[in-house]
C-alpha positions as a Python dict, from the first residue, in 0.01 Angstrom:
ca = {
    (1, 'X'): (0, 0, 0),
    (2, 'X'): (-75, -374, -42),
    (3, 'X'): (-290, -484, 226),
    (4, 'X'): (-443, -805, 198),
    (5, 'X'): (-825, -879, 81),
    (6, 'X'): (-885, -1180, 204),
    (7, 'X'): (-765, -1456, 485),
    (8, 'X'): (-852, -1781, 502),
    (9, 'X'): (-741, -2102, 694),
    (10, 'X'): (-748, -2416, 510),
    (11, 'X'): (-792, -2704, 740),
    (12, 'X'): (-509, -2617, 992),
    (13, 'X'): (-275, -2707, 679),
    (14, 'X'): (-218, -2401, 554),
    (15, 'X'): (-320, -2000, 589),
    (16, 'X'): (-404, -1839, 223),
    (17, 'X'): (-363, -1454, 148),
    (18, 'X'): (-526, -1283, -139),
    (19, 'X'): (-395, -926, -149),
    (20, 'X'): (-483, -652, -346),
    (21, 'X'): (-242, -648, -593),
    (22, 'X'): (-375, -974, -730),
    (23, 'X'): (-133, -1236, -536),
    (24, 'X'): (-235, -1511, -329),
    (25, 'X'): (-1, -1696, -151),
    (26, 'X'): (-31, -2002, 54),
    (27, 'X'): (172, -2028, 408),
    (28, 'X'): (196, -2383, 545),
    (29, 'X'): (102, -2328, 909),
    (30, 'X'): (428, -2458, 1003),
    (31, 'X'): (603, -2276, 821),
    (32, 'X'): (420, -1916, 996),
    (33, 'X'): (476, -2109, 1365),
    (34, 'X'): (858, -2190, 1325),
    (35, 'X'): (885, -1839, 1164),
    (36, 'X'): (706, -1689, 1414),
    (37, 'X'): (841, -1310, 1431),
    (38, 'X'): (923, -1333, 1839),
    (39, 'X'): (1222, -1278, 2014),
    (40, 'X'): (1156, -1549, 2180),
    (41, 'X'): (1199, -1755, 1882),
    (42, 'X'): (1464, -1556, 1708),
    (43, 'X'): (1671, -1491, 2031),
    (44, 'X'): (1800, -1172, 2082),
    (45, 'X'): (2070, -923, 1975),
    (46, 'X'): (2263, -744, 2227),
    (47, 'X'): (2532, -505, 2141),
    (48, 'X'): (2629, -715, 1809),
    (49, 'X'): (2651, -1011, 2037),
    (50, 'X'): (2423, -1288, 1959),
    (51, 'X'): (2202, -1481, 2213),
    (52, 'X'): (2080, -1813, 2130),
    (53, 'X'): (1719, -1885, 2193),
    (54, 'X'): (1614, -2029, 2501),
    (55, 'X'): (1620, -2415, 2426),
    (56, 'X'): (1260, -2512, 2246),
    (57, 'X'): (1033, -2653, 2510),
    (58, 'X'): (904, -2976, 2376),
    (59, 'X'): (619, -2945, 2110),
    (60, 'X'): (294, -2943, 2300),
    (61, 'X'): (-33, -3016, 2096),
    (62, 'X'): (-164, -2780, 1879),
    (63, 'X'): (150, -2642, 1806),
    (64, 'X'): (99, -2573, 1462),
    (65, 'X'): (-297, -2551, 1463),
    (66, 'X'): (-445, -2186, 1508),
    (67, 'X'): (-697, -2117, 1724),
    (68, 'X'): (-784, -1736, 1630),
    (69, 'X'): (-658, -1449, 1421),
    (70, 'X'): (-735, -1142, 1500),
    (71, 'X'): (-626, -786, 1300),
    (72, 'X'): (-345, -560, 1446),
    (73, 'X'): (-470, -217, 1333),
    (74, 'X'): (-484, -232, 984),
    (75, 'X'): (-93, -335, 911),
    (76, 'X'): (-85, -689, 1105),
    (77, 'X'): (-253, -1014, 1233),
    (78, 'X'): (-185, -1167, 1524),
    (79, 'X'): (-219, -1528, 1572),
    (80, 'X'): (-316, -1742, 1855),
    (81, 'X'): (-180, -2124, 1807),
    (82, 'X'): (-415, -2378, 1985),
    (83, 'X'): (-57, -2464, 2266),
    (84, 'X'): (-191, -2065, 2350),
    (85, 'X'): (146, -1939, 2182),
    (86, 'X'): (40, -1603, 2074),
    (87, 'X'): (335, -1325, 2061),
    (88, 'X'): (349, -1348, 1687),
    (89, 'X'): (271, -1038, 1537),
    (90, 'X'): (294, -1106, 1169),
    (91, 'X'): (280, -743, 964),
    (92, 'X'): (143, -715, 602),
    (93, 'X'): (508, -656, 529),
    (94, 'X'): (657, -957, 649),
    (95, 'X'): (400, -1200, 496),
    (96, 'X'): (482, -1019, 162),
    (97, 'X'): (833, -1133, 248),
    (98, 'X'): (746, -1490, 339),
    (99, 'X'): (434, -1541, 41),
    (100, 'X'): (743, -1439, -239),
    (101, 'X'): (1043, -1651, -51),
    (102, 'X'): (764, -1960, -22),
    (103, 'X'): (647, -1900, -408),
    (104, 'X'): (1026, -1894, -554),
    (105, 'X'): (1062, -2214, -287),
    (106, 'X'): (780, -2360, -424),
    (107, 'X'): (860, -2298, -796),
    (108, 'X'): (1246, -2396, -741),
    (109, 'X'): (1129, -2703, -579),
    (110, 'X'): (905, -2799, -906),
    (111, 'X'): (1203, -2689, -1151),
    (112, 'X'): (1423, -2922, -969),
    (113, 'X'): (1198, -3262, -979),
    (114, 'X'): (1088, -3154, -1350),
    (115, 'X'): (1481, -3194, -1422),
    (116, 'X'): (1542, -3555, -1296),
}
């Protein structure tokens, strides 16, 4: 199982994630708030029909500046943002998901600005 081996905030800019198969990836805090795995950010799906999220409140501050992280069991992190958001539960699996879409982002952004 790839679990992660070490977490560390840079700055409030950024969360970075060495795991144990040798990665490290880099998550823009942003990026982890507007994806945070909620259903109150995702809305919900009822019998196939789709529910918009509730509109977005305005953004207070601290929005995208974490207060704490703290381990879910040994498969998760949970993270508090400093506007006291907190429901996002963010499993080893799904940051696996987000580190590879954000390095193939990262690396398609660079192969498009090395071609102008």
């Amino acid at each position: 199982m790839i679990t992660p081996v070490k977490i560390k905030l840079h700055q409030q800019d950024y969360l970075e994630i060495e795991w144990n198969n040798g990665k490290i990836y880099k998550y823009p805090l942003k990026f982890l708030r507007d994806e945070s795995p909620d259903a109150g950010n995702k809305g919900e799906t009822i019998l196939w029909k789709h529910y918009p999220p509730p509109s977005r409140e305005p953004d207070r501050p601290g929005k995208y500046e974490i207060e704490k992280i703290e381990l879910v069991g040994n498969y998760a992190i949970q993270i508090t943002w400093k506007d006291g958001h907190n429901y996002g539960i963010y499993s080893w699996d799904l940051l696996l998901k987000y580190g590879e879409y954000l390095e193939v982002r990262d690396n398609l952004h660079q192969d498009l600005e090395h071609h102008h």
